[in-house]
C-alpha positions in Angstrom: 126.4 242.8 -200.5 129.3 243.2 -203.3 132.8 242.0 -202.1 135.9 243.3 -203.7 134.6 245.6 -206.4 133.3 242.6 -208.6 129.6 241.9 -209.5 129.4 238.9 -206.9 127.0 238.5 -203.6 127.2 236.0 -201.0 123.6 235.3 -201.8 124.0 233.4 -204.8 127.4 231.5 -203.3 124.9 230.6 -200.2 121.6 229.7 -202.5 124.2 227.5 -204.7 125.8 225.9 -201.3 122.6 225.5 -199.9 120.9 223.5 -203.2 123.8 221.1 -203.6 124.0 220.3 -199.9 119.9 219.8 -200.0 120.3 218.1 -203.1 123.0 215.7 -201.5 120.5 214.8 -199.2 118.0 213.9 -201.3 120.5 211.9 -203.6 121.5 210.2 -200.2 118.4 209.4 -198.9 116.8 208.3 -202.5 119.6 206.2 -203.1 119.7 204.2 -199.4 116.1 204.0 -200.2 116.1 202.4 -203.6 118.8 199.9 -202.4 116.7 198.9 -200.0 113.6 198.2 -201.7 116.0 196.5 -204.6 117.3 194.2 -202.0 114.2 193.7 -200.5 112.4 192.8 -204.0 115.3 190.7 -204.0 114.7 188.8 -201.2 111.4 188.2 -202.3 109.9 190.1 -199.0 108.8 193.4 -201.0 107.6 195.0 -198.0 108.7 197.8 -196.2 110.3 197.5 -192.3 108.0 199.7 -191.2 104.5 197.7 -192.0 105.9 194.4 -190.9 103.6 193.1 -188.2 100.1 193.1 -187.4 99.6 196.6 -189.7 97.0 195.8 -191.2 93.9 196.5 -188.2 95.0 199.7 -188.9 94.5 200.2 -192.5 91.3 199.9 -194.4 92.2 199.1 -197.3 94.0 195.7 -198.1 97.1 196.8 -199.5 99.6 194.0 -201.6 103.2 194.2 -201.0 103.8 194.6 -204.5 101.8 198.0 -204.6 103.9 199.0 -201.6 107.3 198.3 -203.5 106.1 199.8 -206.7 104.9 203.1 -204.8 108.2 203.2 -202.5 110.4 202.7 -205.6 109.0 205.3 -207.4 109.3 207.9 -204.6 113.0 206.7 -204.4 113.5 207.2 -207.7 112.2 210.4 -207.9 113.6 211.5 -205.1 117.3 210.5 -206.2 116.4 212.7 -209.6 115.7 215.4 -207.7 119.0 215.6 -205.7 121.0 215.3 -208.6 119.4 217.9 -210.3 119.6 220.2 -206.9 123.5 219.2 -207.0 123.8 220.4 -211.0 121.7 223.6 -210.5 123.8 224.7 -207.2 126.6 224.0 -208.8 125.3 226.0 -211.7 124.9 228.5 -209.4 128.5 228.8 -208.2 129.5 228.8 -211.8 126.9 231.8 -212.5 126.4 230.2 -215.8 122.9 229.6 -215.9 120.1 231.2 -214.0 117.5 229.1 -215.0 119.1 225.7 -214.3 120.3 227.0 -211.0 116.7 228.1 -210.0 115.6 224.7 -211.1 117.9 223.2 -209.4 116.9 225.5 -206.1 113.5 224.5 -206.6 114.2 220.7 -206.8 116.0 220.9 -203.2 112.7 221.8 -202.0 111.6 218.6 -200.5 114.8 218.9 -197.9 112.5 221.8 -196.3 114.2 225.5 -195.1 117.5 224.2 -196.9 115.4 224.5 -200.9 113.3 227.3 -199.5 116.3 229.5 -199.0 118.0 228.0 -202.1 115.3 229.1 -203.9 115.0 233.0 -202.2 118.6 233.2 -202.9 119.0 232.1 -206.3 116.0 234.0 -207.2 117.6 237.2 -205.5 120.5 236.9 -207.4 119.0 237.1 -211.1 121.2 240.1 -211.9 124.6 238.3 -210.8 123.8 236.2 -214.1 122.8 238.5 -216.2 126.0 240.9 -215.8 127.7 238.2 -216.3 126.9 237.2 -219.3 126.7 240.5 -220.7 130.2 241.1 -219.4 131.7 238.9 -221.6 129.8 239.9 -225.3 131.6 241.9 -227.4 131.0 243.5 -230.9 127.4 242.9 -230.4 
């Protein structure tokens, strides 16, 4: 798996691709998401597209609009955290400057589905790639 005679796999390039393009995602999807709901709350609607119309036969519970923004905005939220965190740890990763952000980062990609689990394989596979390089570069110690 070593190319050129240097210390670097294509596992931790891939695991680093694969988190920042997972984590793009995320940021994408969390930030459409919170636009809408910020428009919508806006607009004084504050419910979601998806429940408009005669929803409520099928749900048990009477549920207010303003729970439904609250609980969508905070899924947005989090979910636009988590991409950008994804997107620091892979590039993190690229950088081989710190495993533990990267595999944070890996792990935050999660929610994209095969895209964080093999982030997160990858990175973890890849431990050593770190380590030799930061031990490369101490001297006198």
């Amino acid at each position: 798996m070593e190319s050129g005679g240097s210390h670097r796999s294509g596992l931790l390039t891939a695991g680093g691709v694969l988190s920042i393009v997972g984590g793009s995602f995320e940021a994408i999807a969390g930030g459409i998401l919170l636009g809408s709901i910020v428009v919508m709350i806006m607009q004084g609607t504050g419910v979601m597209p998806l429940l408009q119309g005669n929803w409520s036969d099928c749900v048990i519970v009477e549920v207010t609009p303003i729970v439904i923004s609250s609980w969508a905005f905070i899924v947005a939220a989090a979910l636009l955290v988590l991409g950008i965190i994804a997107i620091i740890g892979g590039i993190s990763a690229l950088r081989r400057k710190r495993f533990g952000l990267s595999l944070v980062g890996a792990i935050c990609a999660l929610p994209t589905g095969i895209l964080g689990i093999l982030a997160t394989i990858f990175i973890s596979l890849s431990k050593k790639e770190f380590e030799v390089e930061g031990s490369s570069g101490m001297t006198g110690i």
